[in-house]
N, C-alpha and C positions, 0 to 999 in steps of 0.2 A: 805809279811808275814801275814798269818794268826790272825785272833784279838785275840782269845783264847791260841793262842802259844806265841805270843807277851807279852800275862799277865802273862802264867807260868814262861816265862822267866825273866819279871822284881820283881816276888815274889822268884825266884832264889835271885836275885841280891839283893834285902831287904834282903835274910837271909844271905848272904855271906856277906855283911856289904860295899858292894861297890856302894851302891847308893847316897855317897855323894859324889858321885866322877865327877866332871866338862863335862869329856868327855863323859863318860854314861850319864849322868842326858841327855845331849846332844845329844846322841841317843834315848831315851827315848822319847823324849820331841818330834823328827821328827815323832816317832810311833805315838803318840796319836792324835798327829795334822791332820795325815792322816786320823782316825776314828771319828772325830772333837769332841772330848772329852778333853773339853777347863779346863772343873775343875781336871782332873788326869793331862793335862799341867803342870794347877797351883801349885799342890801339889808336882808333882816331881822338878818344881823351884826351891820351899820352901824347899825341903830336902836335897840341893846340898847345902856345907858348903862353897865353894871357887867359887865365880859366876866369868866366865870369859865371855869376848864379844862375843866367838862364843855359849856360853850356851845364849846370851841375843839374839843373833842373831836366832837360834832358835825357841826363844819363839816369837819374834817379826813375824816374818816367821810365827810360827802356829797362831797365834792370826790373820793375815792378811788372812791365806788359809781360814779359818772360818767367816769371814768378821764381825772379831773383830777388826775395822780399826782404831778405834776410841782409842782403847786401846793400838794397837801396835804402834801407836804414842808418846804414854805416855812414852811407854819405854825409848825412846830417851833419856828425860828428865833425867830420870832415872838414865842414862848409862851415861850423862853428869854431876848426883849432885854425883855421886859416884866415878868420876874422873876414868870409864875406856876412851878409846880412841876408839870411833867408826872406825870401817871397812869395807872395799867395800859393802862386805854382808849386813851389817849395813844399809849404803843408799840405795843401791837394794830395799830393802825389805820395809822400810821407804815412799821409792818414791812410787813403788807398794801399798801400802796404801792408800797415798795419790792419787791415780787413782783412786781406789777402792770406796773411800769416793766423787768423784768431786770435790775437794779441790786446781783448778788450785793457789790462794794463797800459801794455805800449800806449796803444792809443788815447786812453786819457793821461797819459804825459804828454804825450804830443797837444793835445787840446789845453793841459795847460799852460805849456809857452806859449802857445796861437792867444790865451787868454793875455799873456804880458805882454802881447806884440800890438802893432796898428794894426793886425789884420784879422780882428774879434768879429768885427763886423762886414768883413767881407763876404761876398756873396759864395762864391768858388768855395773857400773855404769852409764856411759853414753847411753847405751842399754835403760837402766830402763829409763831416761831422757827423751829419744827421745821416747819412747814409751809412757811415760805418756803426752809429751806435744801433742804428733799425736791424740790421743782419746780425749782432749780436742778440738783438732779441729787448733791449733797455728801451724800450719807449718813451717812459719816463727821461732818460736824459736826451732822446733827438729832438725831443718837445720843451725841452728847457733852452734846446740851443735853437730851436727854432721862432718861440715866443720871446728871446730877447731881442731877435734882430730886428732894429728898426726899419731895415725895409726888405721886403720881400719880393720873389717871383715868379713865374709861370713854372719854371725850371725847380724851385725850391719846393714849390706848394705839391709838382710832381712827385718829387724823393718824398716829402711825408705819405701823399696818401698811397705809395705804390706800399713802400715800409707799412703803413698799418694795415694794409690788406694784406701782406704777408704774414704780419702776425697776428691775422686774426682779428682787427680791431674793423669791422667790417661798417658800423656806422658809423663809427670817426673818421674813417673816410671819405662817407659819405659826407659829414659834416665841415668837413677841411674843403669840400669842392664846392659846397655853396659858402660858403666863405673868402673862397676865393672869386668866387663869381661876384658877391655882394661890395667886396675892393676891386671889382672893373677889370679884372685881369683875364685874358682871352684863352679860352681854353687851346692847347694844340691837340697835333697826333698823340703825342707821348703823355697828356692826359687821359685822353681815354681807353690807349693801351693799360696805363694803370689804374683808370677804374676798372674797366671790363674784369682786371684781375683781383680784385678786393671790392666788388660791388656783389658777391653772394642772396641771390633775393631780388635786386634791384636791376638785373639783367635789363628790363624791356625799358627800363626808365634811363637806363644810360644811353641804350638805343636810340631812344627819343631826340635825346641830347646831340648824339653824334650825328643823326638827320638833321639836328638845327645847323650845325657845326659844319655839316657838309665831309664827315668823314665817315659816315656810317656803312660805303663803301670797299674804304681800304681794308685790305685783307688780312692787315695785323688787327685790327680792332673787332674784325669778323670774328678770326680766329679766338683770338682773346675772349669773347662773350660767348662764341661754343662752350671754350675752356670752361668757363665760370657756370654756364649753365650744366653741365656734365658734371662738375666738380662738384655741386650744389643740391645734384639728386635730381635734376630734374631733366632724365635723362631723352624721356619722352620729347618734350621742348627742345632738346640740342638735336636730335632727329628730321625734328620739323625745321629747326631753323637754317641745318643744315643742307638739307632739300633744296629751300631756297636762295642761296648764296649763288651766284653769277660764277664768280671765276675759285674754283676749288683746285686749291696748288695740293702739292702731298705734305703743308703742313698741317691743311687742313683735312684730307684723311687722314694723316695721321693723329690728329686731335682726335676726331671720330671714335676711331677704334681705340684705341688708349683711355680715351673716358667711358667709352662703353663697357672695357674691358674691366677698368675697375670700380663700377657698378654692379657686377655680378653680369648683367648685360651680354653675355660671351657670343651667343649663337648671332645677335647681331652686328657685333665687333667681329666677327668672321665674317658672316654675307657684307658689311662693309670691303671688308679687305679682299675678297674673290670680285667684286664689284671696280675698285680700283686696278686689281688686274687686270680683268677685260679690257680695261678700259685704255691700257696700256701703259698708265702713269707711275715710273719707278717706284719701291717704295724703298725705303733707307731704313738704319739699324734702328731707329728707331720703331719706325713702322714695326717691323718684324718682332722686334723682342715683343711691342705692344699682343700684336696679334697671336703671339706664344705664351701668353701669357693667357689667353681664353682658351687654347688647345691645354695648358695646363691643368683649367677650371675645368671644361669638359671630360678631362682623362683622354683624350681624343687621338692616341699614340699614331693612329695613319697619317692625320690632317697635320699632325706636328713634322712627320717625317717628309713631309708633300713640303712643307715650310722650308724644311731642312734644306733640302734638295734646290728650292728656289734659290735660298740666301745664297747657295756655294755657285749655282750659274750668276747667279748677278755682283757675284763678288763683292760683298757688301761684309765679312764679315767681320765682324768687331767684337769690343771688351760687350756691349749692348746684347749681344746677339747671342754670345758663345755662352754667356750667363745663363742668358733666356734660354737655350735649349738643354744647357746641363740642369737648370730648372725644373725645365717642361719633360725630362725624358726621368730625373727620380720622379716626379709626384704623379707619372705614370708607370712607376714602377719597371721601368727599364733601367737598372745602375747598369748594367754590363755597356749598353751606347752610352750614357753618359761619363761614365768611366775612361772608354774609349776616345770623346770628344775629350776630355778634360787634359788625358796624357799626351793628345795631339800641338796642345798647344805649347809652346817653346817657354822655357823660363822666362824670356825676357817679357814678351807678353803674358803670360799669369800675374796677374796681379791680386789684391787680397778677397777681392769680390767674387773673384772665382775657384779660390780656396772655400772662402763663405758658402757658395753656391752648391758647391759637392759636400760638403759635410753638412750641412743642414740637408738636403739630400739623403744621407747615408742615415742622419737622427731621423726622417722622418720613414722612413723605410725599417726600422728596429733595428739598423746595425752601429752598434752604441760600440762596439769594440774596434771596429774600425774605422768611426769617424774619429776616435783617439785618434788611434796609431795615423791616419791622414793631418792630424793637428800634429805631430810629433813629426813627421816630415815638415811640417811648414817651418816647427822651430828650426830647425835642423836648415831651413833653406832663409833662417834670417826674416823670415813675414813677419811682419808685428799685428800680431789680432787687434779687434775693435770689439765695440760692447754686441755684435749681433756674430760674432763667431763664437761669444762666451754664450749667446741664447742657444747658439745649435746646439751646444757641445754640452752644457748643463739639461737640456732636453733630453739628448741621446742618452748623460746618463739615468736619468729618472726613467724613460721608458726601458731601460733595459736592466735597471736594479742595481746600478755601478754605484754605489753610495759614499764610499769611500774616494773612487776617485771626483764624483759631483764634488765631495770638499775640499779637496784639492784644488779641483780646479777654480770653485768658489773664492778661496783665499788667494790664490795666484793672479786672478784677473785684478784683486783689490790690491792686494800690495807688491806683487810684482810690474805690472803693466796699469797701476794708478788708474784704472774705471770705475768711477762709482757706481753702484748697481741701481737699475731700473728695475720698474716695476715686474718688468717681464724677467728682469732674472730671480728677483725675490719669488716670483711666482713658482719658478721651475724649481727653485729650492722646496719649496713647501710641499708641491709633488713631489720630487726626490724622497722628502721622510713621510710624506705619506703615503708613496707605494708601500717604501721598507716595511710600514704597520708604528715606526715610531708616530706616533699623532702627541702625544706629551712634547716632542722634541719639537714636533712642526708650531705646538701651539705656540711654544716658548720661541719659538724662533718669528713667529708673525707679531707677537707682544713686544720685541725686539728692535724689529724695524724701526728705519730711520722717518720711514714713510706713511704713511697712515692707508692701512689697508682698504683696496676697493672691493669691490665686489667679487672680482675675479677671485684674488685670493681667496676668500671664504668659500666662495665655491666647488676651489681643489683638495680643499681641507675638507669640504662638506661631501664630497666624493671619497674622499680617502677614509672618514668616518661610514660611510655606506661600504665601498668593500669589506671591511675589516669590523664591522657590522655594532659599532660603539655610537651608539642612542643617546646615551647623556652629551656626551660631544658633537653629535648632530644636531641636537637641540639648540645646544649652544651657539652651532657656526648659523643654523636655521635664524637665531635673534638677530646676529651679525648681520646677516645677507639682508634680510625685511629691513634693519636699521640703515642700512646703505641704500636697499634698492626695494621700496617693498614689491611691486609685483615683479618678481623675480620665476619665469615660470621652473628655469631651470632647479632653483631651490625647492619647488613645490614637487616637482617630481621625483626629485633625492631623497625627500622628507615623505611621500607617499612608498616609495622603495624598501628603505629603513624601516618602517613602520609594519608593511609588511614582513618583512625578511624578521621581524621579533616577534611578528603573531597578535600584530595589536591592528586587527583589521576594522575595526570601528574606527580608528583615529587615520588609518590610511585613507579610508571611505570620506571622513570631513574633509580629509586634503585636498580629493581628487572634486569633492562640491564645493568647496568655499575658496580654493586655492587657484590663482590666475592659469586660464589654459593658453599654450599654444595651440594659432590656427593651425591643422595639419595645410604643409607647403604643398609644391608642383616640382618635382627636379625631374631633369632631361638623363636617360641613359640611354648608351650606345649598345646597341643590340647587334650581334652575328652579322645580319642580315645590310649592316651600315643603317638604318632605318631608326629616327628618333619617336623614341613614346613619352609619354607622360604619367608616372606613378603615382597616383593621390596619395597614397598609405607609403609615401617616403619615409615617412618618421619608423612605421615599422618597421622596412626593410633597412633603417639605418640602425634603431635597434639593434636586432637580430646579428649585422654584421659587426657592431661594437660588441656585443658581448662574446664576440669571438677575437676580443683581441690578442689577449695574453696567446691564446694560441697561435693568430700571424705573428706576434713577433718571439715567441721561443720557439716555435714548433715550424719556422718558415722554413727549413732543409728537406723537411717531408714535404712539403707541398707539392702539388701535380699541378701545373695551372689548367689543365684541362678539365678535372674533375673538381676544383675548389669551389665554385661558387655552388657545383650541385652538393656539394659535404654540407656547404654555410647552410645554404638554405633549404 
């Protein structure tokens, strides 16, 4: 229904004198929630004389569709000090909340009154259950609520196996579909929407399925197995299978480009998307951020701006988009346009993602003192960081030698803003004291952790003992790495480096014959001329420009970009 016929009709219903009436107020209350016009909710509540559970149900409902979580909770309370008797609908909507908010607590309260009530065994209910405890990630308990219910069905068997393909449990989903099959129950659409998305591997055989099924047409199931085969690595197969698909909407180029894009895949996640222009088919923020995100990987600073220039005629632009080119325009090394885009945007749209965006930007660019001073504006502007504004910002100070403020800001992310650190921020710590040369500090500090070091870390330490040219501690990180990961090539090359850099070129020499090699790769550069080659001796020419780091990033004020790459190399 239309919003404007919707209102003449509830100003009908105010004059006819029937709007204190439970079940209207009731209809009412579904209309506004869908237009998320939370204050006409509240008023049509307040006008209903006789409040029954499914008018609270309802409201609880719209307050939740509007991610008034916090309030459709309240209800509850509510609906208990006024002595109605909550209803399936009731905890449905409740538990859904409780997702809503990440409130794994809340919600196993709520699950157990649902255990003290008649509605343990309801379906809706338990639905709601298993889905909210699969998004938190507890498989274990949506499999407890699920193997009690004595009856199940098509809709239930759905939420587990879409939940264990989300988290990964990619043959127990498989395993929950022929189990469902084997209890006689008929698969629908929205089963193999959620296999396609948690069948990893098993792509052509779900296929098969959904040709039995008679769905192997519809364009969500299409989509969905592109998804999974791109997702899966097997990037080649989503190309082909792509080809052949009858009716390709722009979700489906946009799946395209998006998974090709994060395959490494770039140069054809572009000719996709020059493809879909021709062809005239809009592409939306998504599309866009996708395909800037390969002009990223290329360094491809014209084709980004060629991007640019479409988004603003098609008017498409978004929190999606404005990310993606503040993005695409640091890690091509333009901050001065990404600078420019970033201040273009209004406070009220800035949000923290594109805070994120420019300061991991400015880290990755060697400007470690003014992705600060950009983090010291956001406090100032009330942003609350997250755990990947504490990655930028502990990055920028290790690459730029701020050691004192990395601890700072180390200790501030933990006990002022309550983030536990990931591995990736333990990591950036370990660099941080082993640019400094402290390696006693960094060891003691990996000995520390809460986490049990992977491989990476050792490798930063193992790097940081090679600059600083400490052989017994190479050694050391050298056992670490082979005990985590033995053909480790990047360790063998640190450990041949080392070796030589002390003069012990016998032991370098066993390195470089007994120690696992990398193949030398293929990487694509853009040449003057726009014209793409292909360099065998990538690894040299990546060499060559690593070891000029320190100098890009202390010495980047003298730089001429005209004459820099002939200095490099």
């Amino acid at each position: 229904m239309e919003r404007e016929t919707g209102e003449q009709i509830h100003g009908f219903i105010v004059k006819t004198g029937v709007d204190s009436c439970p079940f209207v107020g009731t209809s009412l209350l579904d209309f506004y929630a869908q237009f998320e016009e939370v204050e006409s909710m509240e008023k049509v509540f307040e006008g209903v004389l006789y409040v029954d559970i499914a008018l609270y149900n309802a409201l609880i409902g719209g307050y939740s569709k509007n991610r008034f979580d916090e309030v459709a909770l309240g209800c509850l309370n509510k609906i208990n000090y006024i002595g109605l008797r909550p209803n399936e609908g009731t905890f449905s909507s409740v538990v859904d909340a409780c997702t809503e908010l990440k409130s794994l607590s809340i919600g196993a309260m709520v699950h157990g009154l649902v255990e003290k009530t008649n509605f343990r065994q309801h379906l809706v209910v338990n639905n709601a259950l298993i889905d909210m405890y699969m998004k938190f990630g507890t498989v274990g308990d949506a499999c407890k609520v699920f193997y009690t219910m004595s009856v199940r069905n098509t809709i239930v068997y759905n939420t587990m196996i879409f939940g264990h393909g989300q988290n990964s449990y990619f043959d127990e989903a498989m395993v929950l579909y022929n189990n469902m099959r084997h209890e006689g129950l008929r698969s629908d659409l929205a089963t193999f929407i959620a296999l396609a998305s948690s069948c990893a591997g098993n792509e052509w055989s779900i296929l098969a399925h959904a040709i039995r099924y008679g769905f192997s047409t519809d364009v969500m199931v299409e989509n969905a197995i592109l998804a999974s085969l791109l997702g899966s690595g097997s990037s080649k197969d989503g190309m082909e299978f792509f080809k052949k698909l009858d009716a390709k909407t722009v979700v489906s180029w946009t799946t395209i480009i998006s998974g090709l894009a994060n395959t490494g895949f770039d140069l054809d996640s572009v000719n996709h998307f020059k493809t879909m222009h021709c062809l005239g088919i809009r592409s939306n923020g998504f599309t866009f951020s996708s395909v800037l995100k390969s002009c990223s990987n290329l360094a491809d600073i014209n084709l980004g701006r060629s991007i640019h220039s479409a988004i603003v005629k098609c008017g498409t632009r978004c929190a999606f988009t404005s990310c993606a080119l503040i993005d695409m325009y640091t890690k091509c090394g333009t901050l001065d346009e990404s600078y420019r885009l970033f201040d273009t945007i209004d406070s009220d749209g800035k949000n923290l993602v594109h805070w994120n965006a420019m300061i991991a930007g400015l880290s990755r660019n060697g400007y470690g003192s003014e992705a600060l001073e950009l983090y010291a504006e956001m406090m100032r502007q009330n942003i609350v960081p997250n755990c990947v504004t504490f990655v930028s910002l502990l990055s920028a100070c290790s690459r730029c030698g701020l050691l004192e403020a990395g601890l700072r800001l180390f200790d501030e992310m933990r006990y002022k803003f309550g983030i536990w650190p990931s591995i990736e921020h333990f990591a950036c710590m370990v660099d941080l004291y082993g640019r400094a040369g402290l390696l006693d500090q960094a060891l003691d500090f990996i000995n520390s952790m809460p986490l049990n070091p992977d491989s990476s870390i050792w490798i930063i330490f193992f790097g940081a003992c090679n600059i600083h040219g400490n052989l017994e501690l190479a050694k050391f990180a050298m056992k670490k790495v082979t005990g985590v990961e033995a053909n480790n090539y990047q360790a063998n090359v640190l450990m041949c480096n080392i070796f030589s850099k002390s003069g012990k070129w016998g032991d370098a020499q066993k390195a470089r014959m007994y120690g696992p090699v990398k193949e030398p790769g293929l990487s694509w550069v853009m040449g003057e001329s726009r014209s793409n080659f292909e360099h065998r001796n990538s690894v040299i020419v990546v060499v060559r420009l690593h070891k000029c780091r320190d100098f890009v990033y202390y010495r980047r004020c003298e730089m001429n970009t005209s004459n820099f790459v002939d200095r490099v190399m």
